[in-house]
C-alpha positions as CSV (number, residue, x, y, z in Angstrom):
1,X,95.8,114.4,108.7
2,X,95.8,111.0,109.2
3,X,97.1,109.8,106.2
4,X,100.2,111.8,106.3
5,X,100.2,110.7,110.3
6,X,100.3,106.7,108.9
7,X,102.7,107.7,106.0
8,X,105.3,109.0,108.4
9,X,104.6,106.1,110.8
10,X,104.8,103.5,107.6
11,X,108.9,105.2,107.5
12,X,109.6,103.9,110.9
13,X,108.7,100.8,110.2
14,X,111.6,98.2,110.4
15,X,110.7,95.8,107.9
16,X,109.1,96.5,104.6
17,X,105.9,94.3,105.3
18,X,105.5,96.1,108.4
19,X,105.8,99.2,106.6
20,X,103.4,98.1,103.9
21,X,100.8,97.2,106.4
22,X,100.9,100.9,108.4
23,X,100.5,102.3,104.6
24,X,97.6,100.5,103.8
25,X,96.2,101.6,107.0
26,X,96.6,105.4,105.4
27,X,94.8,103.6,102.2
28,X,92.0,103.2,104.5
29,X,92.0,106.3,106.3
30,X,91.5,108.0,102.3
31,X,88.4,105.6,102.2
32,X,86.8,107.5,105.6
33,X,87.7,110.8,104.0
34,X,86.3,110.5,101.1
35,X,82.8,109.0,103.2
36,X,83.7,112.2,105.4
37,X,83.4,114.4,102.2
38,X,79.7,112.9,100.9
39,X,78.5,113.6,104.5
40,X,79.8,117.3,104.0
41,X,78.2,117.6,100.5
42,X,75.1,115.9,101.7
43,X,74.6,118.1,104.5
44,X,75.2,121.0,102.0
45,X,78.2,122.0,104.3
46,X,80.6,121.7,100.8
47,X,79.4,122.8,97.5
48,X,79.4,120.2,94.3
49,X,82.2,121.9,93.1
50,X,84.3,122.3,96.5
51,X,83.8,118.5,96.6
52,X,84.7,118.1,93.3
53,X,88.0,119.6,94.1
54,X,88.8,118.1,97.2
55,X,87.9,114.8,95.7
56,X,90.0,114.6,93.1
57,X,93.0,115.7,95.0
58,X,92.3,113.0,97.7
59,X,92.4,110.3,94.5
60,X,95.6,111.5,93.8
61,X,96.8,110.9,97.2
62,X,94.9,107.3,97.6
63,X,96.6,106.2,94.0
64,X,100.3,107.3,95.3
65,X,99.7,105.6,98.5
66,X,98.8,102.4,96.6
67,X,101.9,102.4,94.3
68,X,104.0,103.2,97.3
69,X,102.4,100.1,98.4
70,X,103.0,98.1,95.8
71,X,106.4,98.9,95.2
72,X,106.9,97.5,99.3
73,X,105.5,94.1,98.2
74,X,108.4,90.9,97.0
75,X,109.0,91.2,93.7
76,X,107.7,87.3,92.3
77,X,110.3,86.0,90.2
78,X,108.7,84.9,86.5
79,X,109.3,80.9,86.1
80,X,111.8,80.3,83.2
81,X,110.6,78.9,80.3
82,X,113.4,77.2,79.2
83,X,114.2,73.7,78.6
């Protein structure tokens, strides 16, 4: 829930970079559920295959956080190569 929690904050945000920090805060907050899920597994509390599943959907959350992410970030400008 915290994830979502940090998403919505990120949209409140008034600057970008602001934003982008609060987001990366949810990118974190995917890191400590996914150690949340090994504990479960480990303490047999979540089958392989349960964790499997809930896995996989939180990598697909974590990689859409970090896009939203990078699309936040200054665009550089590429140095002209021309004379």
């Amino acid at each position: 829930m915290s994830i979502g929690a940090n998403i919505s904050e990120a949209f409140g945000r008034h600057t970008r970079m602001d934003s982008a920090r609060v987001l990366q805060t949810s990118l974190s907050e995917g890191n400590e559920t996914l150690h949340h899920l090994i504990t479960a597994l480990d303490l047999g509390l979540l089958t392989s295959d349960e964790f499997e599943a809930l896995s996989n959907q939180l990598e697909v959350v974590r990689h859409k956080v970090a896009n939203l992410i990078d699309s936040m970030r200054p665009r550089r400008r590429s140095k002209s190569r021309h004379p």
